[in-house]
C-alpha positions as CSV (number, residue, x, y, z in Angstrom):
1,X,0.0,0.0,0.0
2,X,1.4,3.6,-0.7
3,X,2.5,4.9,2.8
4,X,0.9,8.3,1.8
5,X,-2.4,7.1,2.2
6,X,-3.1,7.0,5.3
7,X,-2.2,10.4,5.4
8,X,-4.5,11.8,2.1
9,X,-7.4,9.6,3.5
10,X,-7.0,11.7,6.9
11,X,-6.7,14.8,5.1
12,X,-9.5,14.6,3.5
13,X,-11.6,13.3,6.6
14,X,-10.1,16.4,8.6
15,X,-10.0,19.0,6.3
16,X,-13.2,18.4,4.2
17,X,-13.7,21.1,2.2
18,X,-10.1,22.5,2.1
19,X,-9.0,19.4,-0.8
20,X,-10.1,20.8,-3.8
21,X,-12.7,18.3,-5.6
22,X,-15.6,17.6,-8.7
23,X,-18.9,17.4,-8.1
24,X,-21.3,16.3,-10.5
25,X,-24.0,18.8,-11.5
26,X,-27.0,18.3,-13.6
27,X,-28.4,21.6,-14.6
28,X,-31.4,22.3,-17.1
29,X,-30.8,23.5,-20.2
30,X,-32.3,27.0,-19.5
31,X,-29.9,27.5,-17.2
32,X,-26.6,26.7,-19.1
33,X,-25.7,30.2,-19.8
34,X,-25.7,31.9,-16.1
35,X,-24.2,28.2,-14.2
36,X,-21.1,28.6,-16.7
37,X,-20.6,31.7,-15.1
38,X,-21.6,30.5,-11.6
39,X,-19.4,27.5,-12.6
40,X,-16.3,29.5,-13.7
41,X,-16.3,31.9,-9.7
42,X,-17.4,28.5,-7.8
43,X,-13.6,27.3,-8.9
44,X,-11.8,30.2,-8.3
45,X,-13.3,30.8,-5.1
46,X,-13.4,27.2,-3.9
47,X,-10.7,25.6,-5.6
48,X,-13.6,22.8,-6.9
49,X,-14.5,22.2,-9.9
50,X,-18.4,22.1,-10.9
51,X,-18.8,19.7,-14.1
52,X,-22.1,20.5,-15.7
53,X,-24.3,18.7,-17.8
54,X,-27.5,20.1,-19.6
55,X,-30.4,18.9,-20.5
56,X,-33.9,18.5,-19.9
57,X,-34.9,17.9,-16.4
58,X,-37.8,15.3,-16.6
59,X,-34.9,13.3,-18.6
60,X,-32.6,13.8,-15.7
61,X,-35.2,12.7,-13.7
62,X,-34.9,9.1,-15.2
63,X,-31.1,9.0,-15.3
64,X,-30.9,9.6,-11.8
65,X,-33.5,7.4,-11.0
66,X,-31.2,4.8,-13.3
67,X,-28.6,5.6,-10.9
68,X,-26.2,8.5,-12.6
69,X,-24.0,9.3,-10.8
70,X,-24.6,12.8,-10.4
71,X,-24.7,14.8,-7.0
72,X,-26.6,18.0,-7.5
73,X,-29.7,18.8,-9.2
74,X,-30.6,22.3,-10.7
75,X,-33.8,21.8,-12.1
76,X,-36.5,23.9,-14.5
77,X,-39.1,23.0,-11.8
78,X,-40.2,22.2,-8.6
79,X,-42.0,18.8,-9.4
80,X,-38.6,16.7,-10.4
81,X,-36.2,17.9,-7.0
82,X,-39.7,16.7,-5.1
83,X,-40.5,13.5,-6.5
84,X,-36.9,12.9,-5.8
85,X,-37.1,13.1,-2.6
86,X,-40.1,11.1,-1.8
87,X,-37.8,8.5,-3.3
88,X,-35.2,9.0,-1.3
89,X,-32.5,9.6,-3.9
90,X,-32.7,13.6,-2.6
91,X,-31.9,15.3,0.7
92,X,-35.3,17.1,1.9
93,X,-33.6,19.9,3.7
94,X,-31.1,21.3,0.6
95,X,-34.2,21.4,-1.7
96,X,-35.0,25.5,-2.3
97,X,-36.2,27.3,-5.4
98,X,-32.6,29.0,-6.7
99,X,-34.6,30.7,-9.6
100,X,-38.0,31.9,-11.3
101,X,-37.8,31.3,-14.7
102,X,-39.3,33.6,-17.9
103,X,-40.9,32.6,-21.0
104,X,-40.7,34.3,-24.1
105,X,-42.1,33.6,-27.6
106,X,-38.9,34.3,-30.1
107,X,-37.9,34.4,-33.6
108,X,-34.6,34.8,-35.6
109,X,-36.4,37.1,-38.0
110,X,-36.0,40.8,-36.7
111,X,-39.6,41.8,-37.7
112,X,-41.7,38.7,-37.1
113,X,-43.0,39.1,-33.9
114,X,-44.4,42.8,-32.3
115,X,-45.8,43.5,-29.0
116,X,-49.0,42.0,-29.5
117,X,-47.7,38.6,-30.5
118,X,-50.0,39.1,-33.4
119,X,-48.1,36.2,-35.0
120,X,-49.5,33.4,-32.7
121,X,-52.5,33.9,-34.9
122,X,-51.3,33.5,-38.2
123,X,-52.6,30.6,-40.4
124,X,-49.2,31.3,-42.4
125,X,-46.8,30.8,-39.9
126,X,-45.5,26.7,-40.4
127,X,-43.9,25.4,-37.5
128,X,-43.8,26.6,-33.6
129,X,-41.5,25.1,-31.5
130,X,-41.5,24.4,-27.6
131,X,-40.6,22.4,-25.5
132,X,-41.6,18.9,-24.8
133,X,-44.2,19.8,-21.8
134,X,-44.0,15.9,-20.4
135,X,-40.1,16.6,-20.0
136,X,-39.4,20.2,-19.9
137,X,-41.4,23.1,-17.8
138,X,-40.7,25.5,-19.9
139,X,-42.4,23.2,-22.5
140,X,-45.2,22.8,-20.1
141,X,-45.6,26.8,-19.4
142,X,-45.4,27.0,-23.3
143,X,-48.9,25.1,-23.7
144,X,-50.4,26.5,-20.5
145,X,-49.8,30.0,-22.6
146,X,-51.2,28.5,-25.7
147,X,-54.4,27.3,-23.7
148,X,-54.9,30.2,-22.1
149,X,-54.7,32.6,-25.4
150,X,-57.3,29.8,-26.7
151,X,-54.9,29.0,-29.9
152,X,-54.4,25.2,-28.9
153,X,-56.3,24.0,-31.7
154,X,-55.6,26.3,-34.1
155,X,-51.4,25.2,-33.7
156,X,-52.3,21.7,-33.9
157,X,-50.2,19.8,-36.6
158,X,-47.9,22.3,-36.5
159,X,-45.7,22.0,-33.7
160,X,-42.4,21.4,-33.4
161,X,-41.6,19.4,-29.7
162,X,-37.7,19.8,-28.7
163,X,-36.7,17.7,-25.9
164,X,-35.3,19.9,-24.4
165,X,-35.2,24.1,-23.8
166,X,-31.8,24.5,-25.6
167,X,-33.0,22.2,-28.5
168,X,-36.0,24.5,-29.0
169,X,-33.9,27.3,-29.4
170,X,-32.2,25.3,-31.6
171,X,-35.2,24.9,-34.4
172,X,-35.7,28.6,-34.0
173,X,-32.0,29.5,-34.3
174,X,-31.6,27.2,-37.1
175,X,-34.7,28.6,-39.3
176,X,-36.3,24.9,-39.2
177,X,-39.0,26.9,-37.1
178,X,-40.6,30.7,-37.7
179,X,-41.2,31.0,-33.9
180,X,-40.8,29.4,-30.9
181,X,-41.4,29.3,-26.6
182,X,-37.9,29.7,-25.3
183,X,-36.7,31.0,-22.0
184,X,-35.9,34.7,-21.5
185,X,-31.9,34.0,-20.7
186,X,-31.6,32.4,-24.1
187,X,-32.4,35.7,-26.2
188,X,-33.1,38.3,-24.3
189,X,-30.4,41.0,-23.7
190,X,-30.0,43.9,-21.5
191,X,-32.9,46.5,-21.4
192,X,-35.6,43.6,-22.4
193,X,-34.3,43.5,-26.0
194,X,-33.8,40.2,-28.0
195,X,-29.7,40.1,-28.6
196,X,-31.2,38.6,-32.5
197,X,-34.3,38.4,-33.5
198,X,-37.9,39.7,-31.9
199,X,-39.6,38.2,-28.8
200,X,-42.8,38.7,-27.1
201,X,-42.3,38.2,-23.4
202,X,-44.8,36.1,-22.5
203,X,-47.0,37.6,-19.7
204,X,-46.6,35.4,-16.5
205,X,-50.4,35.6,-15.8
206,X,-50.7,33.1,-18.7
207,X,-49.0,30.0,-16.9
208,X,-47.6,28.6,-13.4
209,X,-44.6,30.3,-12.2
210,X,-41.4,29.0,-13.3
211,X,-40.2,27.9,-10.0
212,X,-36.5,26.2,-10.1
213,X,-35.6,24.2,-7.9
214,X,-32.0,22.6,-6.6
215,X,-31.8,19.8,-4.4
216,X,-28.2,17.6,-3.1
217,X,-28.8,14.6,-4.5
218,X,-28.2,10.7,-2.8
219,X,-24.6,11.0,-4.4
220,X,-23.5,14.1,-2.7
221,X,-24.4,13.3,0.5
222,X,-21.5,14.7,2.9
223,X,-19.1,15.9,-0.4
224,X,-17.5,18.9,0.1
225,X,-17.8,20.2,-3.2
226,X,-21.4,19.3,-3.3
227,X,-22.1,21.4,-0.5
228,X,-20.0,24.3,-1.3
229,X,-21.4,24.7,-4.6
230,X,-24.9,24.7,-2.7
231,X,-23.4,27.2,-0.7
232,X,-21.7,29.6,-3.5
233,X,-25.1,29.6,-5.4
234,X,-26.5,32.0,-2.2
235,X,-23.4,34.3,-2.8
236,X,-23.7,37.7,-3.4
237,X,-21.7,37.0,-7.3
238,X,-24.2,33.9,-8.1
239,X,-27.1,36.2,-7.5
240,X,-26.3,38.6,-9.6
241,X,-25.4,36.4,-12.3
242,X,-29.0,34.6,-12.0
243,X,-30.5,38.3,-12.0
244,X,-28.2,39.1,-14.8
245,X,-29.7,36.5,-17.4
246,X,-33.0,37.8,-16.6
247,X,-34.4,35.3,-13.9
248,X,-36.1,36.8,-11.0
249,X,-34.8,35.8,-7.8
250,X,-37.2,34.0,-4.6
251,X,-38.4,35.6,-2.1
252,X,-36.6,35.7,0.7
């Protein structure tokens, strides 16, 4: 056996979080662009490294539940960190909401969409793209929006489903759809401008809040890094960031 370790094991054990280490984050896909950032301060503060995988969060829901190996959870709702738990395979007291997410209808064409969202009710328009609403909130918010407006009907045939947030953008982005629901920290710039394109913010009385929600996962239990990235995402710098690309922060 190495004769050093003893002495790393002990280190470890009696330093905790001082030993730099991974943790393994799943983080929805609407929230790639501000936990890069988040990610990015975590290790220069901390010395651990956060790696990050996106995607949709009802999919996460069945890799974990498969037994990934990953140690937190940053979800696009509240339903996946809760179901979670009731299954054990989450820690009740680390779940919170970190985030309240924003829906916006978007295209890549500059003059397609004004502030009426006139375009939601043109027979021309070929292909609307959201989310999968059985794996992605911001899918589900996306047809609670359509209901409400009472243009279900009149879109059916002609949606697009991405399975995921970022893949939505994607068929936007890519032309493959005139419009699409996609989350406000995908497009939307400082001032409440699209960066590209035109959006219509969709008004929040038209669907549930967006509430996000994180939760240490089974795998994390007692890591270090796990609970100092917990910990960084309260910091005065991860705030911002979150505010930054557009989210609205919980009550206190």
């Amino acid at each position: 056996m190495w004769r050093g370790a003893g002495i790393a094991v002990a280190l470890w054990f009696g330093a905790g979080s001082c030993l730099a280490a991974d943790v393994q984050v799943a983080v929805a896909a609407n929230f790639a662009a501000p936990m890069k950032v988040i990610a990015a301060d975590f290790e220069r503060s901390t010395g651990h490294r956060a790696v990050l995988s996106f995607g949709a969060s009802g999919r996460f829901y069945a890799q974990i539940v498969a037994g990934a190996p990953f140690e937190v959870l940053l979800s696009a709702d509240a339903q996946v960190p809760e179901r979670l738990v009731a299954q054990g395979l989450a820690l009740a007291d680390t779940r919170r909401t970190y985030a309240l997410g924003r829906l916006v209808l978007w295209s890549a064409d500059a003059g397609r969409i004004d502030d009426q969202a006139r375009v939601l009710r043109d027979p021309h328009v070929r292909r609307l793209a959201l989310a999968n609403p059985k794996l992605a909130p911001y899918g589900a918010a996306a047809q609670q929006a359509l209901h409400a407006l009472g243009l279900e009907t009149a879109w059916q045939g002609r949606l697009v489903m991405g399975e995921s947030i970022a893949q939505t953008h994607q068929f936007v982005a890519s032309g493959n759809a005139e419009i699409g629901f996609v989350a406000w920290s995908q497009v939307m710039g400082e001032g409440g401008r699209p960066r590209v394109g035109s959006a219509w913010p969709v008004p929040e009385t038209l669907h549930a809040p967006i509430r996000q929600d994180l939760v240490l996962l089974a795998a994390g239990r007692g890591h270090p890094a796990a609970l100092a990235l917990l910990d960084h995402l309260r910091s005065p710098s991860a705030q911002a960031t979150i505010v930054r690309h557009g989210y609205r922060l919980p009550p206190p």
